[in-house]
C-alpha positions in Angstrom: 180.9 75.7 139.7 182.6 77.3 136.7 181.1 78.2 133.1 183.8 76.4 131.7 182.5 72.9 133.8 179.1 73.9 132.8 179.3 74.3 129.2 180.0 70.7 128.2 177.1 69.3 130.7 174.9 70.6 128.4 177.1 70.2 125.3 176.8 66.4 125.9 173.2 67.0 125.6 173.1 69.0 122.2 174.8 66.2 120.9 172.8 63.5 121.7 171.6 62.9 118.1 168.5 65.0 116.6 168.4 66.8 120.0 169.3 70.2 118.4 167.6 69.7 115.4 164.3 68.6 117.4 164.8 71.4 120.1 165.8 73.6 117.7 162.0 73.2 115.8 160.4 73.1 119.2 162.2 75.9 120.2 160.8 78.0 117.1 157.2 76.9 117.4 157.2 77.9 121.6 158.9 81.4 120.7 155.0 82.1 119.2 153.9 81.8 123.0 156.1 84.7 123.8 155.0 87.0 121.6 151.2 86.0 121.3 150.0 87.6 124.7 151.5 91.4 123.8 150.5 91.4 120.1 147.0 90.1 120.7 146.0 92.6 124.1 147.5 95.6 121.8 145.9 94.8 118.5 142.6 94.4 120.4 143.5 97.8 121.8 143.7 99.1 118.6 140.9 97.3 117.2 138.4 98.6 120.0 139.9 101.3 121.6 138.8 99.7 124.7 141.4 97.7 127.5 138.1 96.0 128.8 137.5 94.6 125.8 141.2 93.8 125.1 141.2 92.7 128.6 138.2 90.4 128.2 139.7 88.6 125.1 142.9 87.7 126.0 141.3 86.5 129.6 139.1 84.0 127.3 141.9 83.0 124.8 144.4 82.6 128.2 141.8 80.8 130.0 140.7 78.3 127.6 144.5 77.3 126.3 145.2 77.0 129.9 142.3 74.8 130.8 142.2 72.8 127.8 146.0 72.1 127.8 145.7 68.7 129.8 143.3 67.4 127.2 145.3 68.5 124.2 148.4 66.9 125.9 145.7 63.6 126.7 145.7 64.0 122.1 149.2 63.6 121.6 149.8 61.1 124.2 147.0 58.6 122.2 147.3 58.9 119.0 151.5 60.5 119.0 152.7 64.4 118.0 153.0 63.7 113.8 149.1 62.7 114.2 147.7 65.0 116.5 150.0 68.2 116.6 149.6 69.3 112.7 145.9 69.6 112.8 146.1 71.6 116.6 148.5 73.8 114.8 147.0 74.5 111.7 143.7 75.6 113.7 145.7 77.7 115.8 147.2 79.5 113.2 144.3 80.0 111.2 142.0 81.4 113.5 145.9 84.0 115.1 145.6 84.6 111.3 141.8 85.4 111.1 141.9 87.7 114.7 145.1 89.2 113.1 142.6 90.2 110.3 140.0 91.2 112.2 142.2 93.4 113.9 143.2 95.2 111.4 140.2 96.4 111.1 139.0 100.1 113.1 136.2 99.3 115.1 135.3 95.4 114.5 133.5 94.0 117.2 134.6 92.5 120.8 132.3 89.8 120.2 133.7 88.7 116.9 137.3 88.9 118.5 135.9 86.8 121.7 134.4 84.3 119.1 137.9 84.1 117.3 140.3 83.9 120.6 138.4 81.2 122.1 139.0 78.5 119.6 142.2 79.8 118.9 143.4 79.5 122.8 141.3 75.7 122.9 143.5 74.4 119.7 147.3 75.9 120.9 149.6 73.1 120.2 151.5 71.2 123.5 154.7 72.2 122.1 156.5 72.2 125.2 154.7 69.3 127.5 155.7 67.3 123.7 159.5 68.4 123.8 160.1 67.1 127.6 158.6 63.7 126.3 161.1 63.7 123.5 163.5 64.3 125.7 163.2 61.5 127.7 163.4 59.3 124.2 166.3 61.3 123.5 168.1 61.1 126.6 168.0 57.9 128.5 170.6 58.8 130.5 168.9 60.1 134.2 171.7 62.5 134.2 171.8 64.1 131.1 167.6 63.9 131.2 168.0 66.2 134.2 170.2 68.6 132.2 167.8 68.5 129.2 164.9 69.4 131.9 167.1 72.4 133.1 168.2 73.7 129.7 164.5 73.3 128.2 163.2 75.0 131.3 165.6 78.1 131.1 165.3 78.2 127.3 161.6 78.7 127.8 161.8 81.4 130.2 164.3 83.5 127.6 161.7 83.3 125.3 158.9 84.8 127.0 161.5 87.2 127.5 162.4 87.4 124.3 158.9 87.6 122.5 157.8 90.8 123.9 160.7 92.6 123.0 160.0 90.9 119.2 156.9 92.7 119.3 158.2 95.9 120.6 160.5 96.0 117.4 157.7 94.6 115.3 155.8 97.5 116.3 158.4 100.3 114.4 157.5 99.2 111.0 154.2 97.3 111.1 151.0 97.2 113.2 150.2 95.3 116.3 148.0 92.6 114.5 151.5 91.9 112.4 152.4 90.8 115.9 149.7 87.7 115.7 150.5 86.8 112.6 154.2 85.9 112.8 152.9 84.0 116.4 150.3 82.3 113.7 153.1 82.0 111.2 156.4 80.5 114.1 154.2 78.3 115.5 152.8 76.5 112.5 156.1 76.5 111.3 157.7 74.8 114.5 154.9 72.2 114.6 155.7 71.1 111.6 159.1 70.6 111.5 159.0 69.4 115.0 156.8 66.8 113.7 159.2 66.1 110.6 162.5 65.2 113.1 163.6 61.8 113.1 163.1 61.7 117.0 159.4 62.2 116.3 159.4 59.4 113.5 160.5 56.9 116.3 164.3 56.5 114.4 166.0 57.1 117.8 167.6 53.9 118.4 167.5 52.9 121.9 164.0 53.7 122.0 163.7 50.4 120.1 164.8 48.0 123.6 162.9 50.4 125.9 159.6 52.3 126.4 160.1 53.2 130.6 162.6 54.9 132.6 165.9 53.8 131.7 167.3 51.0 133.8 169.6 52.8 136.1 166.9 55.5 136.9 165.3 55.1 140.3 161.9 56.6 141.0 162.6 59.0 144.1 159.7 61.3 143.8 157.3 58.5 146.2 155.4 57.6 143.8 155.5 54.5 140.8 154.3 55.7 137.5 150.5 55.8 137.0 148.4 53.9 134.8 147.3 56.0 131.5 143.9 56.5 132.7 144.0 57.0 135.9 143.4 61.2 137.1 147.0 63.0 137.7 146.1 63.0 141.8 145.6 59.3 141.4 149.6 59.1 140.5 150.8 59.2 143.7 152.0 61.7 146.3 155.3 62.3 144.1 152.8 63.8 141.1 150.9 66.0 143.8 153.5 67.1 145.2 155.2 68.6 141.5 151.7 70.1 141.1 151.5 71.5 144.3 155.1 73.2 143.9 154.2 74.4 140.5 150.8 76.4 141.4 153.0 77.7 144.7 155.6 78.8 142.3 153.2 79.8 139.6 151.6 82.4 142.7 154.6 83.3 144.1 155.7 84.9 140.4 152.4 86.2 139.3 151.6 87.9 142.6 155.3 89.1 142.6 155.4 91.1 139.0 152.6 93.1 140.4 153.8 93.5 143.5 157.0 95.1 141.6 155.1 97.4 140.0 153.4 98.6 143.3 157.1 98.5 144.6 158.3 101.1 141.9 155.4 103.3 142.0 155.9 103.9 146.4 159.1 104.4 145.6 158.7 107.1 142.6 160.8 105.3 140.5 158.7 102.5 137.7 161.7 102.5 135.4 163.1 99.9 138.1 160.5 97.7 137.0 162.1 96.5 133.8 165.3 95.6 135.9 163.7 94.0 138.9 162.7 91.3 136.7 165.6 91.2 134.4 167.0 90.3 137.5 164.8 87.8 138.6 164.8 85.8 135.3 168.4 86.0 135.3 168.7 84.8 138.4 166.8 82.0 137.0 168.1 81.3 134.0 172.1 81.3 136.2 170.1 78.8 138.5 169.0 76.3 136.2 172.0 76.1 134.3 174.1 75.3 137.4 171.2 72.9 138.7 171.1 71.0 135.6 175.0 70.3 135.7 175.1 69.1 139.5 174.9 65.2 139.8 172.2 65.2 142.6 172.0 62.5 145.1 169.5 63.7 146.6 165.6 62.6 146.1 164.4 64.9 143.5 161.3 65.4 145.8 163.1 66.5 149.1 165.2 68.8 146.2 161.8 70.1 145.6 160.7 71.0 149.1 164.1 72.8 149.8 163.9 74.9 146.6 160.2 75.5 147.3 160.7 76.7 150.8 164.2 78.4 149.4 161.5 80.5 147.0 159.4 81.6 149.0 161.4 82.3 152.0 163.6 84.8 150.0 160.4 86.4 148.3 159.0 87.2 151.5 162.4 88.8 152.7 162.4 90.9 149.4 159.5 92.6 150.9 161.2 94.6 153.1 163.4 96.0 151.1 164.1 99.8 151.6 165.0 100.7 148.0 164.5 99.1 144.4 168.2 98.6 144.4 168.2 96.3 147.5 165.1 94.7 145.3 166.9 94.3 142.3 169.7 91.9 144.6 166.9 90.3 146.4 165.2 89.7 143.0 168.0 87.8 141.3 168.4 85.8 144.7 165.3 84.5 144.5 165.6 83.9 140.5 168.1 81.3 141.3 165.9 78.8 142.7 162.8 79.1 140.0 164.4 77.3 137.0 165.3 74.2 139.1 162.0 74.0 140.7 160.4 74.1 137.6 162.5 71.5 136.2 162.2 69.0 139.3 158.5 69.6 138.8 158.6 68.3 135.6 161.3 65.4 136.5 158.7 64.2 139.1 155.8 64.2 136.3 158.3 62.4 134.0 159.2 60.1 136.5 155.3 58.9 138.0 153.6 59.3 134.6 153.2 56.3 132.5 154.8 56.2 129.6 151.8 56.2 127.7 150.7 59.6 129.6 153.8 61.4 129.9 152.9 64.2 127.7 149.6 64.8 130.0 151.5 64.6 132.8 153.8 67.8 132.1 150.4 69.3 131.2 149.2 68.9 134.1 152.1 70.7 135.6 152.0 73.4 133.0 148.6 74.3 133.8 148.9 74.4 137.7 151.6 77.1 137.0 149.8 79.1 135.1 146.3 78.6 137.1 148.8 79.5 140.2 150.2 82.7 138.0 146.4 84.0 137.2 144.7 83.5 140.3 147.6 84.4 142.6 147.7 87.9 140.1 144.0 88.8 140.8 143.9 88.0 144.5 147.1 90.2 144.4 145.5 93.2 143.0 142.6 93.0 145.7 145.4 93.4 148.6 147.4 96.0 147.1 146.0 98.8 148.6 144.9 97.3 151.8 148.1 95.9 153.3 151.8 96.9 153.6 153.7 96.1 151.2 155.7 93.8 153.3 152.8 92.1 154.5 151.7 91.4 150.6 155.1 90.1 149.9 154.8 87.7 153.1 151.2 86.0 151.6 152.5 86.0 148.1 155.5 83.9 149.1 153.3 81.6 151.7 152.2 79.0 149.1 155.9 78.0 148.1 156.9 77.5 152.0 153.6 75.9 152.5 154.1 73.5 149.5 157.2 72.1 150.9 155.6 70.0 153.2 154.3 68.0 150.1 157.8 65.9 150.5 156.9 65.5 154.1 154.8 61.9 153.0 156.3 59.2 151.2 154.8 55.7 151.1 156.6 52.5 151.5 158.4 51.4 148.6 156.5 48.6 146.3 158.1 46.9 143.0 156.9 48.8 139.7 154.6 46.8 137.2 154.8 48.9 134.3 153.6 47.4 131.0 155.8 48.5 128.4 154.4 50.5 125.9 155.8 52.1 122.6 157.3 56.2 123.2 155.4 58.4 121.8 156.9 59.1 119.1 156.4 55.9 117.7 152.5 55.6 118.7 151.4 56.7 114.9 149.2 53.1 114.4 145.5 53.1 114.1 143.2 54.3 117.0 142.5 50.6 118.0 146.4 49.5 118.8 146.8 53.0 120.8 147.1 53.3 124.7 143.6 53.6 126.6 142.3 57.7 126.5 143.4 59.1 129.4 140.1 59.9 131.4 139.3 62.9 129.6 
């Protein structure tokens, strides 16, 4: 497939009325996420003079956004995004603003940073479990809600690409605690006009006839959408299996980055790191623009298992590469196939969740990446060391093959009862006409 038959896919998409204006905003507010993780480990650095302590905190701010990020996505889905994302963001930039102060500071306590980094990491606005919900109000089209997945998914990846590198230039004429006040200052900023688009304000009009899946969308992923309150494991073997694929691929990457860096370093050559995985995402960013412009016909959840086992598969054979250029190939190889498995994670969500619970339902797939990512990072660093190389790369790929097998089970086929309930966007009435909490 050529760029030129690419580009208007995803044209079509930026078209769609308020999409670029709401993405845009969104866009903006999730480019905070990018640079929040560098700024706050080196201002703590510089604070303390101590990587434990820097260490410590951003464990404890990661941990608890992480953790919490189902039940801040459980907020939005109840009482809608212009109700509960300005307060989440205002609390999140306050307390970036007051660690960015204490900072600044030589010598202020790791106990005071702790205090100020937990809140901080419990309030971070659902920016981007909010966006995919808007998309689907957006985009009712099954086609061009695939492409808005993809495009969403690879845009977020460039910006945790980009963030750091933000930082980096930050750092030539300002301090690292600068760093955690422009993350204090984009994401407020994004929230609120996020909040301010006309897609949020429930103006969108076919959103007006229809609250579910639009009528020519089929739900392939095995499962039918889940009632609001029910737990995500309780949605169906279609919602397990995008959270299953997600923590697989969320291992599969973290172990892999510091697998890379024990790569470079047998090898007597670390500059290769920064071009290993420039390769990778790039490999992922080309894959999930090309993913998003093929009309699948195939059931997003055996598209899942192939791409899953693709993953994996071609991580484990990156292991015995001889030299970091043969990784560098190997890396972008296997980049192709992480955008789309991302997206059809978060398709699948889309598709089980009820509409009511939509927002929780990426959350939930969010946070299994990430949980994946951390965990799959510290069991890493206990086998590096102890095994080959090879053999490291082998178990850090297992989990993607092994999640593949989630597609193996599908149930018979039943007729969908959903009640319809407003998007939401347009869930902005009092707490007594909302959707039922969503077991949190």
């Amino acid at each position: 497939m050529s760029a030129s038959s690419i580009t208007p896919s995803y044209a079509a998409v930026l078209r769609t009325r308020y999409a670029c204006r709401t993405f845009g905003a969104a866009l903006l507010g999730r480019l905070s996420y990018g640079m929040v993780s560098l700024s706050l480990v080196l201002a703590i650095k510089e604070a303390t003079d101590s990587y434990a302590v820097a260490g410590t905190v951003m464990a404890l701010f990661g941990l608890t956004s992480v953790l919490l990020s189902p039940t801040r996505a459980g907020l939005v889905d109840r009482y809608g995004p212009r109700r509960a994302l300005p307060p989440m963001a205002a609390a999140y930039a306050l307390l970036l603003t007051g660690l960015a102060f204490a900072a600044s500071w030589p010598g202020t306590s790791g106990i005071l940073l702790g205090g100020l980094a937990v809140p901080a990491g419990a309030c971070t606005p659902p920016l981007g479990p909010v966006m995919r919900t808007l998309w689907r109000d957006l985009v009712p089209d099954p086609r061009l809600l695939q492409r808005a997945f993809s495009l969403d998914t690879v845009a977020e990846e460039l910006l945790f690409v980009t963030g750091p590198l933000l930082v980096g230039l930050l750092l030539h004429i300002a301090t690292p605690s600068a760093g955690l006040a422009v993350s204090a200052a984009l994401v407020l900023t994004g929230s609120l006009a996020l909040t301010s688009s006309p897609a949020v304000r429930g103006e969108v009009g076919h959103k007006k006839t229809s609250a579910g899946p639009a009528p020519s969308e089929e739900l392939d992923s095995g499962a039918q959408p889940a009632p609001p309150g029910r737990r995500p494991w309780q949605g169906g073997p279609g919602m397990l299996q995008a959270i299953a694929v997600s923590a697989a691929v969320g291992m599969c990457l973290g172990a892999f980055n510091l697998l890379v860096i024990a790569f470079t370093d047998e090898h007597k050559d670390p500059a290769a790191v920064t071009w290993i995985l420039a390769a990778l995402s790039g490999g992922s960013a080309i894959g999930g623009l090309i993913y998003g412009a093929v009309p699948w016909r195939v059931p997003s959840r055996m598209r899942l298992a192939f791409l899953a086992a693709a993953l994996g598969l071609t991580l484990a054979t990156t292991g015995l590469s001889t030299h970091p250029y043969a990784l560098i190939a190997w890396a972008a190889l296997g980049g192709l196939f992480i955008a789309p498995a991302i997206t059809t994670t978060y398709l699948i969500a889309d598709e089980c969740a009820h509409p009511a619970a939509r927002t929780k339902a990426g959350a939930w797939v969010n946070t299994a990446f990430n949980a994946g990512s951390a965990g799959a990072t510290a069991a890493t660093g206990l086998l590096v060391g102890r095994l080959p190389l090879p053999a490291c790369f082998a178990l850090a790929a297992a989990p993607a093959v092994l999640s593949a097998a989630t597609a193996l089970h599908r149930p018979p086929r039943r007729p969908a009862a959903v009640t319809a309930a407003p998007p939401v966007s347009e869930r902005t009435s009092d707490a007594e006409q909302q959707a039922p909490a969503t077991g949190e």
